[in-house]
N, C-alpha and C positions, 0 to 999 in steps of 0.2 A: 610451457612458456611462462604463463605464472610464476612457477615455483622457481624458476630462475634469474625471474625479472625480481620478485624479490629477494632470493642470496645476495643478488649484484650491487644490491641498493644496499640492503642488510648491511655488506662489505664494504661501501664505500661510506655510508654514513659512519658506520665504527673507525673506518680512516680519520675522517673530517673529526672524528669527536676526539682523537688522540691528539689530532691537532690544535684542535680550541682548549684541549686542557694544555698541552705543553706551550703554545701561548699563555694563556692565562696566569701559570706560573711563572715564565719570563714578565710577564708585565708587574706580577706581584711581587716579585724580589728586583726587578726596577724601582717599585715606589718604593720598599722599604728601604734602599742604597739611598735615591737622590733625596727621601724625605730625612735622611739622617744628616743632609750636607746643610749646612745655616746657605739661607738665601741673602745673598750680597747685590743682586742685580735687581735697583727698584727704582726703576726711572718714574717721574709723574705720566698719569697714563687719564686716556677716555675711555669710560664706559658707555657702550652702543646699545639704547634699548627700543628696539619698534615696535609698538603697539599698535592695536587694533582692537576696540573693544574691550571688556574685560571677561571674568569669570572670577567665580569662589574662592583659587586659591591665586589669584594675581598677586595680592597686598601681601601673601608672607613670601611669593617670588621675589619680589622687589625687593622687598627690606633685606633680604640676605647679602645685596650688593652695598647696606649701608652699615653692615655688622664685619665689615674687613679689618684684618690685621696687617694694617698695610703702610710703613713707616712715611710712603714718599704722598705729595700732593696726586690726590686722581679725583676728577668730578664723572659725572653719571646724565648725560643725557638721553631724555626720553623723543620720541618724533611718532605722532599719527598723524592723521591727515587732518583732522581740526581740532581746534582749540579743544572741545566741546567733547571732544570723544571718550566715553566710559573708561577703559584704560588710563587715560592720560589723566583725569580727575584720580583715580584709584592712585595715581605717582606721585599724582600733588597730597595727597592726603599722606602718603607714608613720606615723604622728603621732609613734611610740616614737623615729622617727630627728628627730625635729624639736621637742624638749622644750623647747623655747623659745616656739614658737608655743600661744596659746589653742586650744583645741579640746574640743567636748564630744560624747557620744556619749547618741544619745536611742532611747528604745524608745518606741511610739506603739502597738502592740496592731495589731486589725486594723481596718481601716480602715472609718471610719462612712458615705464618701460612695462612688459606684462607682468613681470616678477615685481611684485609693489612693496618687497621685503627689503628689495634691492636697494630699488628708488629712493626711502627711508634711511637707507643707510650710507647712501649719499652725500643728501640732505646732512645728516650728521657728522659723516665725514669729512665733511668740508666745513663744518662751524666747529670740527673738534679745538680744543686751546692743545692738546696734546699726540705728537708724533706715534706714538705707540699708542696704539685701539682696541677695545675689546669686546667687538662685536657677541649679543649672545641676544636668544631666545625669550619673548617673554615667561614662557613655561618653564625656563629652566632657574634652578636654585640651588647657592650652592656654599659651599663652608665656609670659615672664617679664614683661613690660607688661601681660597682662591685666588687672588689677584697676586701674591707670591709666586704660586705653582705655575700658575699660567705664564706670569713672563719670562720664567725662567730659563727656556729655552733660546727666545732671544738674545740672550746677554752674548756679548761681541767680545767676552776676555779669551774663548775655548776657540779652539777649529773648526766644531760642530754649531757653529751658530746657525739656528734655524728663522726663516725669513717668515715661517706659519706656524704656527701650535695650532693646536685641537683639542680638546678633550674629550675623552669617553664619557658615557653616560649611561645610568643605568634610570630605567623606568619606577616612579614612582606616584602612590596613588591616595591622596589625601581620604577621600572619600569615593568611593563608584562600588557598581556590581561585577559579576563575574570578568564578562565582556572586557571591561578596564581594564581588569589585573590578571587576565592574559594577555590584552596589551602590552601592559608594563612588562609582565616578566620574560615576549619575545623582545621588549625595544630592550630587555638588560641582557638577554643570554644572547638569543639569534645576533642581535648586530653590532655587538659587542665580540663575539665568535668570530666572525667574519672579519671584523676592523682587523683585530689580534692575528687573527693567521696574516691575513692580508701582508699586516705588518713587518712579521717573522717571515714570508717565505720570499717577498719583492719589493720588502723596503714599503714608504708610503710615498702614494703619488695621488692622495686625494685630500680632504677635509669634510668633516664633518660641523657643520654650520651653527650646533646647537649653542656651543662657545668656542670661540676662536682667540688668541691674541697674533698680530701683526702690526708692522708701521703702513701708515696711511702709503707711502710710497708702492707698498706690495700689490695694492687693487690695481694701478695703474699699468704696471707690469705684467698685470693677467689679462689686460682688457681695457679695463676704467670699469666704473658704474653701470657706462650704460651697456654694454657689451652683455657684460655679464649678467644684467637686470634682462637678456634674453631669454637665460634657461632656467627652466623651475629647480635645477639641483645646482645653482650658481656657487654653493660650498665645493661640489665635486671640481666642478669647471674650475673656479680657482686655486684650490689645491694642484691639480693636475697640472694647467699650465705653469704653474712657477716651480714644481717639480720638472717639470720637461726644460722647463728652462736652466736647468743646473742647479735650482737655488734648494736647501731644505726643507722640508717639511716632515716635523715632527710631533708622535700623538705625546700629549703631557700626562705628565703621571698627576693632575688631579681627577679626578673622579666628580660629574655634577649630575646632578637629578633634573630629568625630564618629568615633572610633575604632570599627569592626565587627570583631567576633566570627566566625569562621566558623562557622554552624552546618547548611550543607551548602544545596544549592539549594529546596528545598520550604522549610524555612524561613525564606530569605530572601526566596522570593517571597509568604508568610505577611505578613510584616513590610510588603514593600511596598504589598502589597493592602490591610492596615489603615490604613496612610498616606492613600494614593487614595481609601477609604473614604470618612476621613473629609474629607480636602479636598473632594469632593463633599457634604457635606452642609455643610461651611460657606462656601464659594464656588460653589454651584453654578451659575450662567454661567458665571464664569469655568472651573470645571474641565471643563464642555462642549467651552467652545474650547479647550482644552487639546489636544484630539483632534486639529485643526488646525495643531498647532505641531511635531508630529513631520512628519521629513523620510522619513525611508528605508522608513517602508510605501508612502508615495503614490510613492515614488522606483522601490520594486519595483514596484509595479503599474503604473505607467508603463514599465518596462521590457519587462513584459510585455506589455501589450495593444498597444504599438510592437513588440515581434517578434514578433506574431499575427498580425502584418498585414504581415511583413518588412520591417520600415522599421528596421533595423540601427542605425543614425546615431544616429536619434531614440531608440532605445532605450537605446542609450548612455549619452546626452546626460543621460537621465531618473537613468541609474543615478548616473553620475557627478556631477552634482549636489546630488544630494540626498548622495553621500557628502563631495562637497567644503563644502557645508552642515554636516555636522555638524562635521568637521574644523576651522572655522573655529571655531565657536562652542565648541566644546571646548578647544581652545587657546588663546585669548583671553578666556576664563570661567575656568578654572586657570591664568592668569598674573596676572589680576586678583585671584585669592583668596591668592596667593603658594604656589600646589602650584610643588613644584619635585622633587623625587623619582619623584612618577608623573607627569610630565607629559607625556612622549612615550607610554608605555605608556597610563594615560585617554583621550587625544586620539584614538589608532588605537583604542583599543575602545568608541568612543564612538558610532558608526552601530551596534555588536550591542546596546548600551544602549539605543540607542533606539528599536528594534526589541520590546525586551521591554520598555521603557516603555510601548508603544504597546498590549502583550496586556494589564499590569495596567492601563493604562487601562480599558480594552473589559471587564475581569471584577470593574472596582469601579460599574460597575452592577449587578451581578446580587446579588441579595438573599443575605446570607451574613453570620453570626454571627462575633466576634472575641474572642482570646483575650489575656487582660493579666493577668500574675502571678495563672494560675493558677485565676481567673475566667472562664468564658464570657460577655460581652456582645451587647448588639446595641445599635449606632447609630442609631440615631433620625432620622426628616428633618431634626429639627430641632437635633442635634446631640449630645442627652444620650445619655447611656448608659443602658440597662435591660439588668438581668440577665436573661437569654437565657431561662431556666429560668421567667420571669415573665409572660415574650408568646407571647401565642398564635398 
């Protein structure tokens, strides 16, 4: 039974990995087509920032939104819940080099819906001076074309006008230990893997929240604010409903870093497990088989129950593929996102990555409470959030 639970897996993750590469190079000879077309669509736009506190590498996140190549008028508003908040002083400090650019600075109190990411971007949204939004993360950071590439999909001259963009992202790690930068290189392979097939085999009908562009009209049409400010994966939810609703959505070919924090291994594996969470309550088949698409548990247990039985070769065999499996798909998922720095070092540590993908996989089923700025929640089957403190 072993020895065939791992072939089956062996099998099926070698599928899933044929698949993440031949994504991977459909995405890559995407970018390099629409990066060769001059962008012509640059309406003036807002940038959406919500913060919460700060960290080490906040100030060079930030300033990357004031280092754009960006012909048309766009300002940059920041929103925490007070004046006073670490973050928000961190924005005043980098805007002070940049006294040219619009930018305003918002206090929002504390937050009316349980998602308080939401709530924030509300608030913003509704003081935006500009139609077209660009909601994103304060961890994320990203090139001088960003704000080109992002609204690019919008432009209303094509047939293909998309009502969402999204951008991919690949994990990055200023400073941390091991812990981190297996973080980073699952948040750049694993779900970067997943987005990419996702993409190629059924179209997209979600988003991913790290950066988005859209017209303020789009939130309304998924929901509003508050609606959405119900569920902790409120990217998923509104991608999904305005795909269900006929309209586009489309991942962009810019590529922007998710920069991590070290905050030591229990934390990081914290962070993971509420990820896995919650993609299990808003994919659930898909994140079932998910189970199916790591290589090097079914690779060890094949190794094993082939040298229980001395069959040396075959145990091998079992080992070394599944580690040549991930190696592939590691290296060719980080050449298509354009990692160039970690790229050798992610690739070789991308089978122990996979390994502890595989245990938060297995421990985002088991019933367990989460914690977001300072609130305890719980997850919901159905995706909303309730304050932990409220279910019995």
């Amino acid at each position: 039974m072993l020895f065939w639970t791992a072939a089956t897996g062996t099998v099926t993750s070698a599928i899933f990995c044929g698949l993440a590469v031949t994504a991977a190079l459909r995405f890559h000879r995407r970018r390099r087509k629409e990066g060769a077309i001059p962008a012509r669509f640059t309406p003036p736009l807002s940038v959406l920032k919500p913060l919460h506190g700060s960290d080490p590498e906040l100030a060079a996140n930030l300033e990357s939104y004031f280092q754009q190549s960006y012909p048309a008028p766009y300002e940059v508003l920041f929103c925490a819940r007070q004046q006073d908040d670490a973050g928000l002083q961190v924005a005043r400090a980098v805007a002070a080099r940049y006294p040219s650019r619009p930018v305003r600075f918002l206090a929002c109190g504390e937050p009316q819906y349980p998602n308080p990411k939401m709530y924030s971007l509300g608030v913003m949204g509704d003081a935006a001076a500009y139609d077209v939004v660009l909601p994103s993360d304060a961890d994320c950071r990203v090139g001088r074309d960003y704000l080109l590439q992002s609204v690019h999909p919008l432009s209303q001259d094509g047939p293909e006008t998309a009502a969402l963009s999204f951008a991919v992202y690949r994990g990055a790690v200023d400073r941390g230990g091991l812990f981190t930068h297996l973080d980073a290189a699952g948040k750049s392979v694993e779900m970067a893997s997943g987005v990419l097939v996702a993409d190629m085999l059924s179209g997209t009908d979600f988003a991913l929240g790290v950066s988005m562009a859209l017209r303020r009209g789009s939130f309304g049409r998924a929901g509003g604010f508050d609606d959405l400010g119900g569920y902790w994966a409120e990217d998923y939810v509104l991608g999904n409903r305005l795909a269900a609703a006929g309209e586009r959505v489309e991942i962009g070919t810019e590529v922007v870093e998710m920069v991590l924090t070290d905050r030591g291994a229990l934390r990081s594996l914290q962070d993971q497990l509420r990820w896995m969470q919650s993609t299990r309550r808003s994919r659930p088949w898909g994140h079932l088989g998910t189970g199916l698409t790591f290589a090097m548990p079914f690779g060890l247990l094949g190794c094993m129950a082939a040298g229980w039985r001395r069959r040396w070769a075959l145990s091998a065999a079992f080992l070394g593929l599944a580690l040549l499996n991930r190696w592939v798909q590691a290296y060719l998922l980080l050449r298509a996102l354009g990692e160039e720095r970690k790229l050798v070092q992610y690739t070789l540590l991308y089978p122990l990555r996979d390994l502890l993908g595989f245990g938060v996989w297995l421990c985002s089923y088991l019933p367990a409470d989460t914690r977001y700025h300072g609130t305890r929640f719980r997850i919901m089957p159905d995706g909303r959030l309730l304050d932990a403190s409220r279910v019995g």
